[in-house]
C-alpha positions in Angstrom: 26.4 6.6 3.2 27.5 3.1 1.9 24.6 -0.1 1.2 26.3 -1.4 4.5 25.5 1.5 6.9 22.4 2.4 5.8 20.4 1.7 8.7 17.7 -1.7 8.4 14.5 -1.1 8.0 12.1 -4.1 8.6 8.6 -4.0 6.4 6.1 -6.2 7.2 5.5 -7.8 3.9 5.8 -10.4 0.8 4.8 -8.6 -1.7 8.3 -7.1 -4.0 6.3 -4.9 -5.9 5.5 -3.1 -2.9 8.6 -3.0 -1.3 10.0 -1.7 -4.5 8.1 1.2 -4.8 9.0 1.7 -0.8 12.2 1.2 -1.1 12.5 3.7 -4.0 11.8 6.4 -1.3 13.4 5.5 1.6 16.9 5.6 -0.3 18.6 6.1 3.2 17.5 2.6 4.8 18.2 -0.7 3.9 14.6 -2.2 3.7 14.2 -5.8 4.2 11.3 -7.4 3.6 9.5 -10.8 5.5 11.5 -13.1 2.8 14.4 -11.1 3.7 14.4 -11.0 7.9 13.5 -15.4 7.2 9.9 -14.6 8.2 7.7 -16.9 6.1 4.2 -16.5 7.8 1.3 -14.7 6.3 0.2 -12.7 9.2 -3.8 -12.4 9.9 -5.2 -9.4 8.9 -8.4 -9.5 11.2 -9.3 -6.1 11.9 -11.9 -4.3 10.5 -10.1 -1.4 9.2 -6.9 -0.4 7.5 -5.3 1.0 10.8 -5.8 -1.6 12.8 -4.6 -4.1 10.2 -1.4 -2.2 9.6 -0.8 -2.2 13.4 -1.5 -6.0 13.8 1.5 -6.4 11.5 3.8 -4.4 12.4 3.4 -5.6 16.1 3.8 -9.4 14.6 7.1 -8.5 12.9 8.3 -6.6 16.3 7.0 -9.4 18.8 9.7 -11.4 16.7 12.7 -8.8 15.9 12.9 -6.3 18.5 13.7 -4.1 15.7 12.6 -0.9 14.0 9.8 -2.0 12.1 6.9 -0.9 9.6 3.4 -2.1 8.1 1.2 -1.1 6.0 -2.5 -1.7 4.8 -4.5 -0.1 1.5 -7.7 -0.2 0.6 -9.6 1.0 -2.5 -12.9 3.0 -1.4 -15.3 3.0 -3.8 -18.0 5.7 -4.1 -20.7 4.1 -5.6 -20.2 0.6 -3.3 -20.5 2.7 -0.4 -16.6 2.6 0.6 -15.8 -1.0 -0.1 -14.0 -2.7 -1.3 -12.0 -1.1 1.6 -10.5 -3.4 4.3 -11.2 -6.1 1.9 -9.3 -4.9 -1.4 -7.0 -7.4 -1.5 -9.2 -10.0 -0.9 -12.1 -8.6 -3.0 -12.9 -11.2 -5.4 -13.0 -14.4 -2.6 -10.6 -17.4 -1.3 -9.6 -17.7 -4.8 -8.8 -13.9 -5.7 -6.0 -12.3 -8.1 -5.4 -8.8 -9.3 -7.7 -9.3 -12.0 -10.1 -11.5 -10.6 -10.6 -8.5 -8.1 -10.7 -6.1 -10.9 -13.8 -8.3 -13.0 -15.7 -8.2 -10.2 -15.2 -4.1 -9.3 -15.6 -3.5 -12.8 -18.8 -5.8 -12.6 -20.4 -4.0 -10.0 -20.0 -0.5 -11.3 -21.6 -1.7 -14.8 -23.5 1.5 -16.1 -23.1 3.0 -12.9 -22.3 6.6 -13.8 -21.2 7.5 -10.5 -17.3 6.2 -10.1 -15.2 8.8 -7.8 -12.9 6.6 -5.4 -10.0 7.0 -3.4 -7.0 4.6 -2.3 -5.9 5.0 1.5 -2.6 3.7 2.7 -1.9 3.3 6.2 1.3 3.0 7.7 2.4 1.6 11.2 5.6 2.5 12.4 7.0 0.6 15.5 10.6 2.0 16.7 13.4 -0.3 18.8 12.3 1.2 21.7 8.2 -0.2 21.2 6.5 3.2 20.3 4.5 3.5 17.9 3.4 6.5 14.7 0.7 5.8 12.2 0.4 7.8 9.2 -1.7 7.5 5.9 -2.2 8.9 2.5 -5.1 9.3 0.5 -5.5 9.4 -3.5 -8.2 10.5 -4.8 -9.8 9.4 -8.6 -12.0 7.7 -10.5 -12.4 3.4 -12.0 -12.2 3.5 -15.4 -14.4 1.1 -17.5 -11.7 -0.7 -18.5 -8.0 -1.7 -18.3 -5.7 0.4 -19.3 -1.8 -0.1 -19.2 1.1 -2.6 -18.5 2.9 -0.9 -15.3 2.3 -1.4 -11.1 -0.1 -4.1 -9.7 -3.3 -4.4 -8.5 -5.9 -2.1 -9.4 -3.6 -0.1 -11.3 -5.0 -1.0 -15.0 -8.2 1.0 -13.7 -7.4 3.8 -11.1 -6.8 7.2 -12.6 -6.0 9.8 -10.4 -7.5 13.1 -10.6 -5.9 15.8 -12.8 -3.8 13.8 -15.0 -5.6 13.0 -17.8 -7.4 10.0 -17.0 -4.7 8.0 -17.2 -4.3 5.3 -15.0 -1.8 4.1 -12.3 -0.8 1.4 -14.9 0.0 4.2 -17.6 2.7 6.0 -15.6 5.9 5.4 -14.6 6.7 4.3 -11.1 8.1 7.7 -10.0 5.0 9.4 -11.4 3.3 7.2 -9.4 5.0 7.3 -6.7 4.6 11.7 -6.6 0.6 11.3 -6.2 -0.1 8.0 -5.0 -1.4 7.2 -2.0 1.7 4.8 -0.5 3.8 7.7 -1.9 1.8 10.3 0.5 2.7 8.2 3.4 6.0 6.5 2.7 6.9 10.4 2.6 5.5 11.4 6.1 7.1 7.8 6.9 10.3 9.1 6.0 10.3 12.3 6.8 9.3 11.5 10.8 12.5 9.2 10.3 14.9 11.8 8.9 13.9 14.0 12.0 14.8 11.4 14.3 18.1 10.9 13.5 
């Protein structure tokens, strides 16, 4: 199958690290991002859960295509901070937040705290042509380390290891090894694999 007849894919967001590692797994569809279907808005991300977040934009960006479509939301759950920063993970440090403004704070809060199991959750909305919709997720689960560690991925990466590999972090591997046990990868999989059985 040729780049031309691979069949579009629309994903609901700006971010091209993101989209990167998606589109490393769903070799058989042309994934376009926002920037690339001319959509420029930031879409509100008002609910008060990943799911519900993930479906908000995926309906946004099929209220304006019509077309297949896809969304997702993460969060980081934190043990010791009783979940959060969940819903909030990308916003964690404020109006003013960055990757590593987010990751001060986190690594602020669990100062001395012994206790630091957590878990990233990805959840994916899928809207097809015809309007239905499939939500999947992935979880990964492992521990903040006390500091950064590594130059790869985004986000939290520098400071989530996943269980059973060493304690090295998300930032330490490379993006296929990442992409194997990470939480997006759990669900861009199930993504795929739903779409694969359509066709």
């Amino acid at each position: 199958m040729t780049e031309n007849t691979k069949p579009a894919l629309l994903f609901a967001t700006h971010n091209r690290n993101k989209a990167a590692e998606i589109a490393n797994m769903t070799e058989r569809y042309t994934l376009l991002t926002l920037d690339d279907a001319g959509v420029t808005a930031d879409i509100p991300e008002t609910a008060t859960d990943l799911r519900g977040n993930a479906l908000i934009k995926a309906r946004f960006l099929y209220s304006l295509t019509g077309k297949a479509c896809f969304a997702d939301d993460t969060g980081l759950e934190v043990d010791a901070l009783g979940g959060a920063p969940g819903v909030m993970t990308a916003r964690y440090a404020g109006p003013e937040c960055d990757p590593n403004r987010n990751m001060d704070k986190l690594l602020a809060a669990l100062e001395g705290q012994p206790v630091r199991t957590a878990r990233f959750r990805t959840v994916i909305a899928f809207i097809d042509a015809d309007g239905s919709e499939t939500v999947f997720e992935g979880v990964c689960e492992g521990t903040i380390a006390t500091e950064r560690r590594g130059e790869e991925g985004f986000g939290y990466d520098p400071i989530f290891q996943p269980m059973d590999f060493g304690g090295r972090t998300f930032a330490q591997m490379t993006m296929g090894e990442k992409n194997e046990i990470s939480h997006r990868g759990k669900a861009v999989r199930a993504l795929a694999k739903f779409l694969n059985e359509k066709r």
